[in-house]
Every structure is written in C-alpha cells, then in structure tokens.
Backbone atoms as SQL, in Angstrom:
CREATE TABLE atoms (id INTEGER PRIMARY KEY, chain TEXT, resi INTEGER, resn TEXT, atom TEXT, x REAL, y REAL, z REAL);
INSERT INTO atoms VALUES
  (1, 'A', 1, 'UNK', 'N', -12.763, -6.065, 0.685),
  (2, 'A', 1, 'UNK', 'CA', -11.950, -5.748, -0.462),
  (3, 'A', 1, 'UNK', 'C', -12.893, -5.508, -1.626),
  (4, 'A', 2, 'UNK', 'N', -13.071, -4.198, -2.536),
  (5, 'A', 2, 'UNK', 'CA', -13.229, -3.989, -4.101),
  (6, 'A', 2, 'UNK', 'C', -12.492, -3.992, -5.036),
  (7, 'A', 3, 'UNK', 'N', -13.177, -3.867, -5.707),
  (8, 'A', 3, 'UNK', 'CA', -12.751, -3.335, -7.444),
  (9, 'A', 3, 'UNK', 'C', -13.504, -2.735, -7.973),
  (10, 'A', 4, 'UNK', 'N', -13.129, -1.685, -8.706),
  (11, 'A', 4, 'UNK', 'CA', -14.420, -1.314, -9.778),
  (12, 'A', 4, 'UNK', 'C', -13.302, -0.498, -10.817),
  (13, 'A', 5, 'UNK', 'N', -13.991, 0.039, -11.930),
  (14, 'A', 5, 'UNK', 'CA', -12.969, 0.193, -12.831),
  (15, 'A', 5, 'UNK', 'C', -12.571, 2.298, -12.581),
  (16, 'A', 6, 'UNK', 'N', -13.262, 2.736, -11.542),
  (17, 'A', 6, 'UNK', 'CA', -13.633, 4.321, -11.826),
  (18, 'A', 6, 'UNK', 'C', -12.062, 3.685, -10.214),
  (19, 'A', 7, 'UNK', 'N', -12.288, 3.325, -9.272),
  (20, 'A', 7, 'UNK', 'CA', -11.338, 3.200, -8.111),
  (21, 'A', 7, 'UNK', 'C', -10.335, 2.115, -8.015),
  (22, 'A', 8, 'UNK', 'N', -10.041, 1.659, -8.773),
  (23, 'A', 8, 'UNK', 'CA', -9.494, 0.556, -8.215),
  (24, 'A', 8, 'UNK', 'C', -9.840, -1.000, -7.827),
  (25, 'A', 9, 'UNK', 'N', -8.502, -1.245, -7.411),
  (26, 'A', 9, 'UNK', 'CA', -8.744, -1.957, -6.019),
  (27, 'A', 9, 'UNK', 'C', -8.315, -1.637, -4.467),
  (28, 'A', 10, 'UNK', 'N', -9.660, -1.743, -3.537),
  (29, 'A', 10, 'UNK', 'CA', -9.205, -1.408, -2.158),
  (30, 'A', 10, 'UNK', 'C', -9.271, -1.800, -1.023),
  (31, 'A', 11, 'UNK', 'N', -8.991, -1.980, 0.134),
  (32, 'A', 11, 'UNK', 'CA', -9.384, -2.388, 1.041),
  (33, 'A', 11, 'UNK', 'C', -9.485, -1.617, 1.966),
  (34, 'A', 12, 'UNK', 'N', -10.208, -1.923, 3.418),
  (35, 'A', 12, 'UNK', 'CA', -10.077, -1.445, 4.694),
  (36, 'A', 12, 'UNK', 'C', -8.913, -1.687, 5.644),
  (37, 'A', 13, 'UNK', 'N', -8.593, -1.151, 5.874),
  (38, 'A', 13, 'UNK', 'CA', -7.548, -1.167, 7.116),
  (39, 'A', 13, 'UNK', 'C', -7.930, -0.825, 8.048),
  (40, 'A', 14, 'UNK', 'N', -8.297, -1.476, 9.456),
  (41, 'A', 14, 'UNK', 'CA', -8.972, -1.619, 10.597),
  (42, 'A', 14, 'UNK', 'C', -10.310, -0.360, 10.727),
  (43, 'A', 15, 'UNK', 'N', -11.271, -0.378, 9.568),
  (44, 'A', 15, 'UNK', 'CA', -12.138, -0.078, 9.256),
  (45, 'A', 15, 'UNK', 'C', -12.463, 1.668, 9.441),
  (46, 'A', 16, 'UNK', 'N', -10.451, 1.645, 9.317),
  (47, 'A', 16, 'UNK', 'CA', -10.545, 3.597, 9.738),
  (48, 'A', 16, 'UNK', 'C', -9.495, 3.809, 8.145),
  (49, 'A', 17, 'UNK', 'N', -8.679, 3.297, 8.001),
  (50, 'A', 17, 'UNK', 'CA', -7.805, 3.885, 6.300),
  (51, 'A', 17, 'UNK', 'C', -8.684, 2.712, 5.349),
  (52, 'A', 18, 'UNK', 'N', -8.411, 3.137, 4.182),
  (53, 'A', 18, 'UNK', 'CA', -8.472, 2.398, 2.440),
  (54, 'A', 18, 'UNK', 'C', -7.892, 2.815, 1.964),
  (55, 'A', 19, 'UNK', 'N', -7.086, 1.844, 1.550),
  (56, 'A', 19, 'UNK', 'CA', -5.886, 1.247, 0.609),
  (57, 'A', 19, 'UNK', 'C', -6.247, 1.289, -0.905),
  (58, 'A', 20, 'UNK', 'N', -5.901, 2.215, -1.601),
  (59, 'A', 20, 'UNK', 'CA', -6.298, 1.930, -3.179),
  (60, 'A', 20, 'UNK', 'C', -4.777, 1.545, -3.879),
  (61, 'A', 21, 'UNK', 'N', -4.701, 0.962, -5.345),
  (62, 'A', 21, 'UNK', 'CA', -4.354, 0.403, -5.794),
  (63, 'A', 21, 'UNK', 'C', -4.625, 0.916, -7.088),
  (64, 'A', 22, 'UNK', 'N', -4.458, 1.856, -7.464),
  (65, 'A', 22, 'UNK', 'CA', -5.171, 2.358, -8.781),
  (66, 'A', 22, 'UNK', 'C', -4.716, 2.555, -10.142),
  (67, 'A', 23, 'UNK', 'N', -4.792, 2.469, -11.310),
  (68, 'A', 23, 'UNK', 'CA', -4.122, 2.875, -12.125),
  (69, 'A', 23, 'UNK', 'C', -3.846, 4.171, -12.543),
  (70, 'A', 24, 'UNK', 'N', -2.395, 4.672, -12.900),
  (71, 'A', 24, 'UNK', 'CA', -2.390, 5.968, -13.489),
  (72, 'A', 24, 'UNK', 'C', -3.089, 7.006, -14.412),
  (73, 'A', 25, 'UNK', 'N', -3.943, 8.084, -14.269),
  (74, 'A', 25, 'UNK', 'CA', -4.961, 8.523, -15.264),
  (75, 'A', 25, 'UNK', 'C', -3.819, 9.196, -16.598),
  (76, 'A', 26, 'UNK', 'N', -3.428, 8.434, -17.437),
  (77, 'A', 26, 'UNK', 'CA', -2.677, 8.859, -18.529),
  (78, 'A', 26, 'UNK', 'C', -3.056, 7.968, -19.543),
  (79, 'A', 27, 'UNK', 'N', -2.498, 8.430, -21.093),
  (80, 'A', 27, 'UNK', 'CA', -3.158, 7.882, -22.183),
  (81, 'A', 27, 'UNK', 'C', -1.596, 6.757, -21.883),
  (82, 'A', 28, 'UNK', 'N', -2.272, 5.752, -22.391),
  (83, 'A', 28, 'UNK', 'CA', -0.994, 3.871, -21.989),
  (84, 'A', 28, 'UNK', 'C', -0.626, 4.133, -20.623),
  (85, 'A', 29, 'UNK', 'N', -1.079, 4.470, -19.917),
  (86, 'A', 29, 'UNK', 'CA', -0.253, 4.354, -18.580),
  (87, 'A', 29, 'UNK', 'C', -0.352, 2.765, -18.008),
  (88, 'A', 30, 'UNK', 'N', 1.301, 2.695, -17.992),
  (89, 'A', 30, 'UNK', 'CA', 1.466, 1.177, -16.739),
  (90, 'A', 30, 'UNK', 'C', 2.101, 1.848, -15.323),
  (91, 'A', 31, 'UNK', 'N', 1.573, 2.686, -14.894),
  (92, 'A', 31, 'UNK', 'CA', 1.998, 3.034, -13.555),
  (93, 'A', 31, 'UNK', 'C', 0.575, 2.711, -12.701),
  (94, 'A', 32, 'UNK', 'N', 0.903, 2.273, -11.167),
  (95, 'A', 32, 'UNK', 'CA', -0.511, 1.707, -10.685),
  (96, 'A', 32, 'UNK', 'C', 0.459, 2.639, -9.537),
  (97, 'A', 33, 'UNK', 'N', -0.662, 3.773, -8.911),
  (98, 'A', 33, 'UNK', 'CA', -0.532, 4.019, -7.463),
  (99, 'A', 33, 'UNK', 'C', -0.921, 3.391, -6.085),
  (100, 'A', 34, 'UNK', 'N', -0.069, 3.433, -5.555),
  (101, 'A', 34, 'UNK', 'CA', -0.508, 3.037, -4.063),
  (102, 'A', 34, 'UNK', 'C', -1.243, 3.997, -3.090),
  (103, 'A', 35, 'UNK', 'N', -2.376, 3.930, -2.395),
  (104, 'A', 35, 'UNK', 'CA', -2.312, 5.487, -1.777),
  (105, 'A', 35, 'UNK', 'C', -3.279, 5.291, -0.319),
  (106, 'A', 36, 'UNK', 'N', -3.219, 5.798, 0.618),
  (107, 'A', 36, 'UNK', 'CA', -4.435, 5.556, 1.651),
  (108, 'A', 36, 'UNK', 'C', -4.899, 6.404, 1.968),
  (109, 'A', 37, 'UNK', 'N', -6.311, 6.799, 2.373),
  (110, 'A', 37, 'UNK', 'CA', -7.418, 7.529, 2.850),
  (111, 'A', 37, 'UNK', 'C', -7.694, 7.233, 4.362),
  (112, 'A', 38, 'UNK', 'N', -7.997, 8.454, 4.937),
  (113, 'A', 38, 'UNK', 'CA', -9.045, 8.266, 6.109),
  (114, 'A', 38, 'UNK', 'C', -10.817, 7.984, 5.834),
  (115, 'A', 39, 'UNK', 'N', -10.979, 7.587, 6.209),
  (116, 'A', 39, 'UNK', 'CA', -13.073, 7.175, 6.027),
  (117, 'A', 39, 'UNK', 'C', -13.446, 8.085, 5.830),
  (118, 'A', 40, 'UNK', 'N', -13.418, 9.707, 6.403),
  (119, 'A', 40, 'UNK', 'CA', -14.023, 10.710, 6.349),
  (120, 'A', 40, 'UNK', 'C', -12.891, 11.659, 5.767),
  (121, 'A', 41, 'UNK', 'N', -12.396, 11.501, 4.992),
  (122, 'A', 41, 'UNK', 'CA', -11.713, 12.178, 4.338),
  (123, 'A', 41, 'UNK', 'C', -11.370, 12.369, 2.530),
  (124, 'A', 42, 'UNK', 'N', -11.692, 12.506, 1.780),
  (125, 'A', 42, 'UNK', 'CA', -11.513, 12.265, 0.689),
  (126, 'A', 42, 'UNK', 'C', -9.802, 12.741, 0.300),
  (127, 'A', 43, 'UNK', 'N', -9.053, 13.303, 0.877),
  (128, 'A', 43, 'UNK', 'CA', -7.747, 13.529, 0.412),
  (129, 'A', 43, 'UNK', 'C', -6.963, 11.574, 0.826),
  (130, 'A', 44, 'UNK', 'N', -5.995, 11.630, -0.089),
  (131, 'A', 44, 'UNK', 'CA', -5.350, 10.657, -0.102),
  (132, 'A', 44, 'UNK', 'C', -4.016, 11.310, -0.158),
  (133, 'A', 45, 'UNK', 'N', -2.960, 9.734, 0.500),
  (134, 'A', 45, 'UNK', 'CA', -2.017, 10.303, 0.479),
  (135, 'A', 45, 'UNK', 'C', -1.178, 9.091, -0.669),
  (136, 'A', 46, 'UNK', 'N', 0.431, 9.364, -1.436),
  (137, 'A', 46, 'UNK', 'CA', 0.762, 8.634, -2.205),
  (138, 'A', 46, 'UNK', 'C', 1.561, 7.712, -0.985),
  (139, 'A', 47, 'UNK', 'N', 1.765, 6.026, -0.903),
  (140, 'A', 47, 'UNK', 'CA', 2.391, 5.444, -0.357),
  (141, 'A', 47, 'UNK', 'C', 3.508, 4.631, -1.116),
  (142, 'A', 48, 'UNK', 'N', 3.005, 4.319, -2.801),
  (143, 'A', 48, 'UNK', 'CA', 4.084, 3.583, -3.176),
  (144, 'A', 48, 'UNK', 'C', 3.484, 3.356, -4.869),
  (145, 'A', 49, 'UNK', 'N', 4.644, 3.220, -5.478),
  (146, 'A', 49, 'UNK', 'CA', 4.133, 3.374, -7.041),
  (147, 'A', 49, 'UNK', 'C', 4.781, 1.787, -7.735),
  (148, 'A', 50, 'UNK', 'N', 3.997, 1.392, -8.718),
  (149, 'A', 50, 'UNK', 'CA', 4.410, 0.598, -9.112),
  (150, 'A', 50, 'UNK', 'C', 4.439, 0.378, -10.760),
  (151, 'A', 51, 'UNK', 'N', 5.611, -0.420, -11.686),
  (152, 'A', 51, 'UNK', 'CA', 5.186, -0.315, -13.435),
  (153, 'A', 51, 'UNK', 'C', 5.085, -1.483, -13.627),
  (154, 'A', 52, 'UNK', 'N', 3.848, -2.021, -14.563),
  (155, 'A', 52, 'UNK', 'CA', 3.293, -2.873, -15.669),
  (156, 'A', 52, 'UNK', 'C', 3.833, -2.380, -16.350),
  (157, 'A', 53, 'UNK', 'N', 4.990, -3.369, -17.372),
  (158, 'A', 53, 'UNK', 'CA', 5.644, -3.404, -18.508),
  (159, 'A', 53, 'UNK', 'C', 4.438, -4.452, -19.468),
  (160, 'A', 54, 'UNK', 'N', 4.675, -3.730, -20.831),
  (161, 'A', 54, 'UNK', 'CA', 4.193, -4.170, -21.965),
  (162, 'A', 54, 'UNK', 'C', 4.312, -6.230, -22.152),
  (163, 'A', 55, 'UNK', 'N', 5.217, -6.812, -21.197),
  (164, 'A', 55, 'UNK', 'CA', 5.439, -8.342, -21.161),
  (165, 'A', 55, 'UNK', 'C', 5.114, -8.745, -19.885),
  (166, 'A', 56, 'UNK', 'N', 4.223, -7.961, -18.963),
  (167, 'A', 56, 'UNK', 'CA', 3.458, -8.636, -18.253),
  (168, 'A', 56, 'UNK', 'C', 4.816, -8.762, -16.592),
  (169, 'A', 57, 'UNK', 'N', 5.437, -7.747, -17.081),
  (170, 'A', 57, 'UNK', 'CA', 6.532, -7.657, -15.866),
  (171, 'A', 57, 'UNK', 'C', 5.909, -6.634, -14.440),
  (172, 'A', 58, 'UNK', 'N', 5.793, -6.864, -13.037),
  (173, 'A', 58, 'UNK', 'CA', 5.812, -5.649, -12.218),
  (174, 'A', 58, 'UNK', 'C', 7.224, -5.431, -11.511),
  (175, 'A', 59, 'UNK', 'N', 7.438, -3.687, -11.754),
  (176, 'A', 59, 'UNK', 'CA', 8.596, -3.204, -11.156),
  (177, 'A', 59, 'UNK', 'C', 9.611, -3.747, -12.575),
  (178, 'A', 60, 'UNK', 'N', 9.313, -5.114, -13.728),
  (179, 'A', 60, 'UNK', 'CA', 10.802, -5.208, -13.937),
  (180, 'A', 60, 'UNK', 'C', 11.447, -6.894, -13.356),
  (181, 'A', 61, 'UNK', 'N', 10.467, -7.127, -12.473),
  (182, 'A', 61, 'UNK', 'CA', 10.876, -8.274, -11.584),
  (183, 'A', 61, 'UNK', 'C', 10.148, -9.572, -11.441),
  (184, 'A', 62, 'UNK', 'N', 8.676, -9.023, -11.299),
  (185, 'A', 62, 'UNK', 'CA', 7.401, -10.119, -10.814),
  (186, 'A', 62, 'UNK', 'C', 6.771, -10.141, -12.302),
  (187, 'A', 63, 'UNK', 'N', 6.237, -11.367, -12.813),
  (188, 'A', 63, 'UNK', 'CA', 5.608, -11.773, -13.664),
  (189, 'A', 63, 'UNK', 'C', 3.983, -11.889, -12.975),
  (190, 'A', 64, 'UNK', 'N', 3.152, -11.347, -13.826),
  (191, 'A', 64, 'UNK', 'CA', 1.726, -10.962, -12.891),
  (192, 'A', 64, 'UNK', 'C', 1.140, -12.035, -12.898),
  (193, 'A', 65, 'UNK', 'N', 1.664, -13.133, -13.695),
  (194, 'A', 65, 'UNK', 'CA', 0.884, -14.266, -13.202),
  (195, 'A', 65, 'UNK', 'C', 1.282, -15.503, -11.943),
  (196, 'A', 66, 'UNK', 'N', 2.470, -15.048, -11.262),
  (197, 'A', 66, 'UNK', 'CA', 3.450, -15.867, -10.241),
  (198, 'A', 66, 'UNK', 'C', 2.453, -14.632, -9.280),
  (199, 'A', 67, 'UNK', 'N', 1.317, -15.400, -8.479),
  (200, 'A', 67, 'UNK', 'CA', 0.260, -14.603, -7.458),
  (201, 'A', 67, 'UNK', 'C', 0.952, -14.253, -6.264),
  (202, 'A', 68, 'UNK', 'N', 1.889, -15.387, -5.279),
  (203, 'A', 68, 'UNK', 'CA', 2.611, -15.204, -4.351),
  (204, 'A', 68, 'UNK', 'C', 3.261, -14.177, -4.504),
  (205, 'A', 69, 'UNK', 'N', 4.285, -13.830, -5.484),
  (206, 'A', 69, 'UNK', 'CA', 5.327, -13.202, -5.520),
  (207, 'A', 69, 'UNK', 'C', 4.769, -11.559, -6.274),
  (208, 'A', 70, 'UNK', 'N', 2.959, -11.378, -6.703),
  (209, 'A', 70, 'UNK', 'CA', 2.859, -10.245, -6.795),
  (210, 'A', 70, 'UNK', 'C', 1.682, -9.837, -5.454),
  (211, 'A', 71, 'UNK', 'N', 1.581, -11.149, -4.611),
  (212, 'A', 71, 'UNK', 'CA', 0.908, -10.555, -3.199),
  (213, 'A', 71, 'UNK', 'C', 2.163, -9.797, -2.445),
  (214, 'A', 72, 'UNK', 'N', 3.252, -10.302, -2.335),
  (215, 'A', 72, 'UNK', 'CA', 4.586, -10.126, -1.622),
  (216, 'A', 72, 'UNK', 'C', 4.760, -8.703, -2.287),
  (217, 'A', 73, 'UNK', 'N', 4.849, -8.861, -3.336),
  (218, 'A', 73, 'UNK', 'CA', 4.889, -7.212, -3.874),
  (219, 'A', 73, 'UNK', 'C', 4.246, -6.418, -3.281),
  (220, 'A', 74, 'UNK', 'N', 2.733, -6.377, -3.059),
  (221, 'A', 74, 'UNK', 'CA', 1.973, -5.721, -3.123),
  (222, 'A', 74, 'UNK', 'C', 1.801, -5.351, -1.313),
  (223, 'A', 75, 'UNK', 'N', 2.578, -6.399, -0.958),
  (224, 'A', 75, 'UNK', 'CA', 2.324, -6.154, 1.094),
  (225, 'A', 75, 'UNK', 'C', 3.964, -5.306, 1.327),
  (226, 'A', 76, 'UNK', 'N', 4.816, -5.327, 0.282),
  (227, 'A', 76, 'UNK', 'CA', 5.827, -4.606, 0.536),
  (228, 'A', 76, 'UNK', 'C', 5.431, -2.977, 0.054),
  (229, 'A', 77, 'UNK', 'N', 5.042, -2.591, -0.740),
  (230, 'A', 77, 'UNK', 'CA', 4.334, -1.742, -0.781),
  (231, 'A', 77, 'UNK', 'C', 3.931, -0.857, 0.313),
  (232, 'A', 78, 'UNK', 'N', 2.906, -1.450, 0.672),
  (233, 'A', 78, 'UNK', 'CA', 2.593, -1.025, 1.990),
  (234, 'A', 78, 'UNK', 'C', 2.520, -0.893, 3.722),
  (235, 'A', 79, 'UNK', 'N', 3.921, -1.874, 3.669),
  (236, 'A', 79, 'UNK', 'CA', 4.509, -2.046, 4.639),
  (237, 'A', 79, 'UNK', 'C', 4.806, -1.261, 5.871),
  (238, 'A', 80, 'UNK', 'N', 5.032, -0.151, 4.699),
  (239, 'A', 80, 'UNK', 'CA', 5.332, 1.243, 5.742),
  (240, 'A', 80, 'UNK', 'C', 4.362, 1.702, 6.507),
  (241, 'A', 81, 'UNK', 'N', 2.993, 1.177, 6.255),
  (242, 'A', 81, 'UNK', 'CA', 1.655, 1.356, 6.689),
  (243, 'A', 81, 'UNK', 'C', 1.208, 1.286, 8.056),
  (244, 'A', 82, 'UNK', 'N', 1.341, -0.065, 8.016),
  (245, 'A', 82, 'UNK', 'CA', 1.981, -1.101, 9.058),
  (246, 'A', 82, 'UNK', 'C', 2.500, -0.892, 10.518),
  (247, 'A', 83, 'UNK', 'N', 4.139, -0.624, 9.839),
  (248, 'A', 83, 'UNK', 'CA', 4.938, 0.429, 10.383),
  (249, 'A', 83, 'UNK', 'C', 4.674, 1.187, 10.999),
  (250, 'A', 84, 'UNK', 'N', 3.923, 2.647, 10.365),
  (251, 'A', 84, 'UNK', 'CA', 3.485, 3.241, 11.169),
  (252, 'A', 84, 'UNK', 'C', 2.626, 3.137, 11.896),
  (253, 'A', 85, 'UNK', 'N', 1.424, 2.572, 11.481),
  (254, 'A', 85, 'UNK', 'CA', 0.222, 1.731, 12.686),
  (255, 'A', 85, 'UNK', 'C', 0.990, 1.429, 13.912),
  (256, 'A', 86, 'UNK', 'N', 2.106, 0.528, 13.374),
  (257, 'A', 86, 'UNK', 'CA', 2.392, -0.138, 15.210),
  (258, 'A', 86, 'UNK', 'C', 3.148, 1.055, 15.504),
  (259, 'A', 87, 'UNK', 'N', 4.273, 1.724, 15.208),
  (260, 'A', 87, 'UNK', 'CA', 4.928, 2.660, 15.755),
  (261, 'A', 87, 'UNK', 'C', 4.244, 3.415, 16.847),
  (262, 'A', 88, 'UNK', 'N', 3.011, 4.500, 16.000),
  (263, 'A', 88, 'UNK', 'CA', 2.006, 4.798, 16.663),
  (264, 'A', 88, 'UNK', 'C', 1.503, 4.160, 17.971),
  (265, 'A', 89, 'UNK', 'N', 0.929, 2.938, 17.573),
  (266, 'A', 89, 'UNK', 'CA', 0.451, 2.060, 18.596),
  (267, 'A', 89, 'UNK', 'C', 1.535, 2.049, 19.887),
  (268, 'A', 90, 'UNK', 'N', 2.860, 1.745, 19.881),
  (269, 'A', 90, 'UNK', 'CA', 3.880, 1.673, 21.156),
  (270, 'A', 90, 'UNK', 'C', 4.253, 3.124, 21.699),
  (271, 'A', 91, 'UNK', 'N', 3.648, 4.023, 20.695),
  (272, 'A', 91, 'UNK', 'CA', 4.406, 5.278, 21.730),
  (273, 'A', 91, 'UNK', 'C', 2.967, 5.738, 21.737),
  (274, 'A', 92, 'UNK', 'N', 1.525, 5.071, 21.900),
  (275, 'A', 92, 'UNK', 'CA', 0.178, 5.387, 22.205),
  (276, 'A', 92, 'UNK', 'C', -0.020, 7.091, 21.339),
  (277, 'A', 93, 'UNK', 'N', 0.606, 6.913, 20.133),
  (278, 'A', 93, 'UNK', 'CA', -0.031, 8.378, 19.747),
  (279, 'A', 93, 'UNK', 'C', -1.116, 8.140, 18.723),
  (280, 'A', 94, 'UNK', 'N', -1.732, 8.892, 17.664),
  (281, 'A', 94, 'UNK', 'CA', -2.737, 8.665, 16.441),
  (282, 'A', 94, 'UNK', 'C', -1.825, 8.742, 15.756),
  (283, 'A', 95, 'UNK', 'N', -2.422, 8.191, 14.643),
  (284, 'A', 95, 'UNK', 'CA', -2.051, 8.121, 13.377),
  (285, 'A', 95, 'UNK', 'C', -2.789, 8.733, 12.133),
  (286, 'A', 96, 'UNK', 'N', -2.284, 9.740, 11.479),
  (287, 'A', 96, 'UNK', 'CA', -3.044, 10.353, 10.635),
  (288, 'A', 96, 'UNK', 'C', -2.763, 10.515, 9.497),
  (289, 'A', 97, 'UNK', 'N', -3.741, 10.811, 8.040),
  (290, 'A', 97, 'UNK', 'CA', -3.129, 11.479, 7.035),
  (291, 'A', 97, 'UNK', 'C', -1.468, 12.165, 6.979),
  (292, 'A', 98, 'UNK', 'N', -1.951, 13.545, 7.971),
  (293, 'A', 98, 'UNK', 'CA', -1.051, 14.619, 8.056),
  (294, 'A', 98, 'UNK', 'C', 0.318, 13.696, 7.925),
  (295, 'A', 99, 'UNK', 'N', 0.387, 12.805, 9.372),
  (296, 'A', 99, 'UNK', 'CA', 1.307, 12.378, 10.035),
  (297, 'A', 99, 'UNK', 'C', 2.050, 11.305, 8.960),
  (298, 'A', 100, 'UNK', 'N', 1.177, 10.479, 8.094),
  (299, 'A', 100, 'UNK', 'CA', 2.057, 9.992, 7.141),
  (300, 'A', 100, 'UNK', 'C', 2.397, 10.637, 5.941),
  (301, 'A', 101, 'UNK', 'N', 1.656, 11.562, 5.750),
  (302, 'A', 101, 'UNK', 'CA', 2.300, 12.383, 4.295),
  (303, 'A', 101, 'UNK', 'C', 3.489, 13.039, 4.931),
  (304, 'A', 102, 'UNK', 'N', 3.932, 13.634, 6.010),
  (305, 'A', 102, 'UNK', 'CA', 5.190, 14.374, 6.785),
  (306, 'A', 102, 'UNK', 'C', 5.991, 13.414, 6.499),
  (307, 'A', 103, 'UNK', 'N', 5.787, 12.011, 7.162),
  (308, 'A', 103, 'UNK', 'CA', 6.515, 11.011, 6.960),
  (309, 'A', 103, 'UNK', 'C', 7.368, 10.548, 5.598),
  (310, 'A', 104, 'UNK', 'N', 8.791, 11.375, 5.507),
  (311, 'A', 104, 'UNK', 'CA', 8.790, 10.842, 3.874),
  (312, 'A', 104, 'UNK', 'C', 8.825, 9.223, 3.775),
  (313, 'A', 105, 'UNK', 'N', 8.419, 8.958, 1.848),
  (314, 'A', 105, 'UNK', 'CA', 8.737, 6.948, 2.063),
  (315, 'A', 105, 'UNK', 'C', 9.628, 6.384, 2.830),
  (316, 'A', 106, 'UNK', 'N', 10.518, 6.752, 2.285),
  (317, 'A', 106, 'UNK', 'CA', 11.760, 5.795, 2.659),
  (318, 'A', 106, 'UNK', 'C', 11.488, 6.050, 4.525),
  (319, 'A', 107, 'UNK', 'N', 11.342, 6.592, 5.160),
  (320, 'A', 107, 'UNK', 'CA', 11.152, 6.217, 6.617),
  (321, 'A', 107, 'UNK', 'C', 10.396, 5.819, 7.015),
  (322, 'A', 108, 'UNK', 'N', 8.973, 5.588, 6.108),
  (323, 'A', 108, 'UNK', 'CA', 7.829, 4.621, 6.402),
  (324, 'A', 108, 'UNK', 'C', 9.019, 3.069, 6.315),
  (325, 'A', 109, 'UNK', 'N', 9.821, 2.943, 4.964),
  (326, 'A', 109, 'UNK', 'CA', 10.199, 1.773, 4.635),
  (327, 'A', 109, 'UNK', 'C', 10.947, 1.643, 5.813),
  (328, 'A', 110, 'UNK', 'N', 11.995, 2.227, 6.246),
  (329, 'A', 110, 'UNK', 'CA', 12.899, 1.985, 7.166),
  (330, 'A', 110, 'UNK', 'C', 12.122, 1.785, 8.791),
  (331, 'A', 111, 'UNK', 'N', 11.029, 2.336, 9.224),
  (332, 'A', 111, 'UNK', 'CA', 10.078, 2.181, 10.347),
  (333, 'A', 111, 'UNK', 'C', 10.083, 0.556, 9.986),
  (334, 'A', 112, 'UNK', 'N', 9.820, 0.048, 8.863),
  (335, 'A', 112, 'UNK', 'CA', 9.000, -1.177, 8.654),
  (336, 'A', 112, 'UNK', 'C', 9.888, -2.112, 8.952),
  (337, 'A', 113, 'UNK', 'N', 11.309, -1.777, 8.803),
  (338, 'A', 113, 'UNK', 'CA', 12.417, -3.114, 9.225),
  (339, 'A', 113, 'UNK', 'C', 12.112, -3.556, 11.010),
  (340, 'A', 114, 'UNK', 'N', 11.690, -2.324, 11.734),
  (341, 'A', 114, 'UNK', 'CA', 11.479, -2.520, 12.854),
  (342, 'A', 114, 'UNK', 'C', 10.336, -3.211, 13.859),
  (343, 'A', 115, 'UNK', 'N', 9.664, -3.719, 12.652),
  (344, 'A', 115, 'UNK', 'CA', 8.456, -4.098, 12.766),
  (345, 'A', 115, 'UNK', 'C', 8.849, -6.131, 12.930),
  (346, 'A', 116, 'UNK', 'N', 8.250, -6.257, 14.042),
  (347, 'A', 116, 'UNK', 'CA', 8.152, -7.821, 14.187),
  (348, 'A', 116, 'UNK', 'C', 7.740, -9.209, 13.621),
  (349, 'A', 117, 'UNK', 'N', 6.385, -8.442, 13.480),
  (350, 'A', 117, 'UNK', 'CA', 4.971, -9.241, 12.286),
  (351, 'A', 117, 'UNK', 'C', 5.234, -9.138, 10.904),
  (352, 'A', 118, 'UNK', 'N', 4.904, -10.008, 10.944),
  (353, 'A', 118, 'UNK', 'CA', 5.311, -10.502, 8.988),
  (354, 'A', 118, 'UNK', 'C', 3.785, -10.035, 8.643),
  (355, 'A', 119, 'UNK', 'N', 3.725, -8.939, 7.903),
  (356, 'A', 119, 'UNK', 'CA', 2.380, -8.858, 7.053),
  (357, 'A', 119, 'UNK', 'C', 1.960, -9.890, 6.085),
  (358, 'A', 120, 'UNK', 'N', 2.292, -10.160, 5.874),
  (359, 'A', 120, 'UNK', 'CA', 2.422, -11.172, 4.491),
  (360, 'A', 120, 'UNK', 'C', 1.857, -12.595, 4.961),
  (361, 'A', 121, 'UNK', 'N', 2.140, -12.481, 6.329),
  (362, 'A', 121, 'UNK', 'CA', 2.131, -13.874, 6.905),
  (363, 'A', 121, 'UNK', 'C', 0.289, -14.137, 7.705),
  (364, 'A', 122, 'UNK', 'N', -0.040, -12.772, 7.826),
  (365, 'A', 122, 'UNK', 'CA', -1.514, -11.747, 8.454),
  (366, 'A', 122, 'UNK', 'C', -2.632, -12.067, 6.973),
  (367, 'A', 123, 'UNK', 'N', -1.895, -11.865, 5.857),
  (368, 'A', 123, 'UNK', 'CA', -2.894, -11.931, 4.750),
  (369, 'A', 123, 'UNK', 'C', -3.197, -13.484, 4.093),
  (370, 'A', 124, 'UNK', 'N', -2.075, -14.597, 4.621),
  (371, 'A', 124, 'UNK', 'CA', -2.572, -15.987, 4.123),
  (372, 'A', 124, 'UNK', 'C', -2.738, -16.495, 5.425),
  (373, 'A', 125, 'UNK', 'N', -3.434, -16.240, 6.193),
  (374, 'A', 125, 'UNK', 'CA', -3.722, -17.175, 7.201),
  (375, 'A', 125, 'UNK', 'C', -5.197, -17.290, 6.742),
  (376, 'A', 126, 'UNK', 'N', -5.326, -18.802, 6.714),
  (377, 'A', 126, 'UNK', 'CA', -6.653, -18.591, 6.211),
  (378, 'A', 126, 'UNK', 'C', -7.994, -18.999, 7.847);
C-alpha cells in the first residue's frame, strides 16, 4: 500500500491491478475517485466515486474519523472488484480492463451480492 500526494492512495491487487483512491483534479474539489489499473497499462478504469463534505462527512454518512466505518466504505467501493475477480475465476475466464469498463457499476455492484467472502473480513485479519 502507498501514498504520495501526485497519486494517491493505492494498492496491489494480487500483484496484477492497483487500486487508486485519488482526489479530484479541481479547484476545492471533495470528490475522491476510485479507479483500477493493469501493471502494464497506464489507462485506468473509474470504479466508484466518493464526497468529502466541508464537516468532515463521506458520501453524507461516515464521519472520517469513525476508521471502521470509513474502511467499510472504502471495501464497498470496490466490491465489485472482487466480484468480478471471482466471477471470472468460476467460469475460468480473464479478467481485464476492457472487461470491467464494459461492465457497467451497478452490475459490478449487483455481481458482488453473489459473492460469498466478506472482503472486509480479508482486510482485518491480522
């Protein structure tokens, strides 16, 4: 996992996507994008958007200092990710850029109800 102030924050995802977390390039922007990359790819795709309000609100809902409840945010987010990883994985096909930008959100989100594993549950195991 990074940070730096030009990218974000990001991680690896089984050392083939990165996950950025970035802020919006606008003058006051509280919009933070969600977005993932292939390793050898510099195009990204958008996965999920989120707003920082002026009182320290995300979405409206999560207070940024309650950590649980803006990790939970932040694995719902990308859930659809997930989703498609395993989807992929049971019908043995790849998974690609292409294949999730085709993918509109909401059927990444809806793939993700079908999903068994609690992500959330993958990121506090210590």
């Amino acid at each position: 996992m990074g940070c730096n102030n030009d990218s974000g924050l990001g991680f690896w995802l089984f050392d083939h996507f990165l996950i950025r977390v970035t802020p919006e390039q606008a003058f006051n922007g509280h919009i933070f994008n969600y977005t993932i990359e292939a390793r050898d790819n510099e195009e990204s795709v958008l996965i999920g958007r989120a707003r920082l309000s002026d009182d320290g609100m995300l979405d409206g809902t999560i207070a940024i200092d309650q950590r649980e409840a803006v990790l939970d945010h932040f694995l719902e987010k990308i859930n659809g990710v997930y989703a498609a990883l395993y989807a992929a994985t049971e019908r043995g096909e790849s998974l690609t850029l292409a294949t999730l930008r085709a993918a509109p959100r909401r059927r990444l989100n809806a793939m993700s109800s079908g999903v068994e594993n609690d992500t959330s549950a993958i990121f506090r195991q210590k």
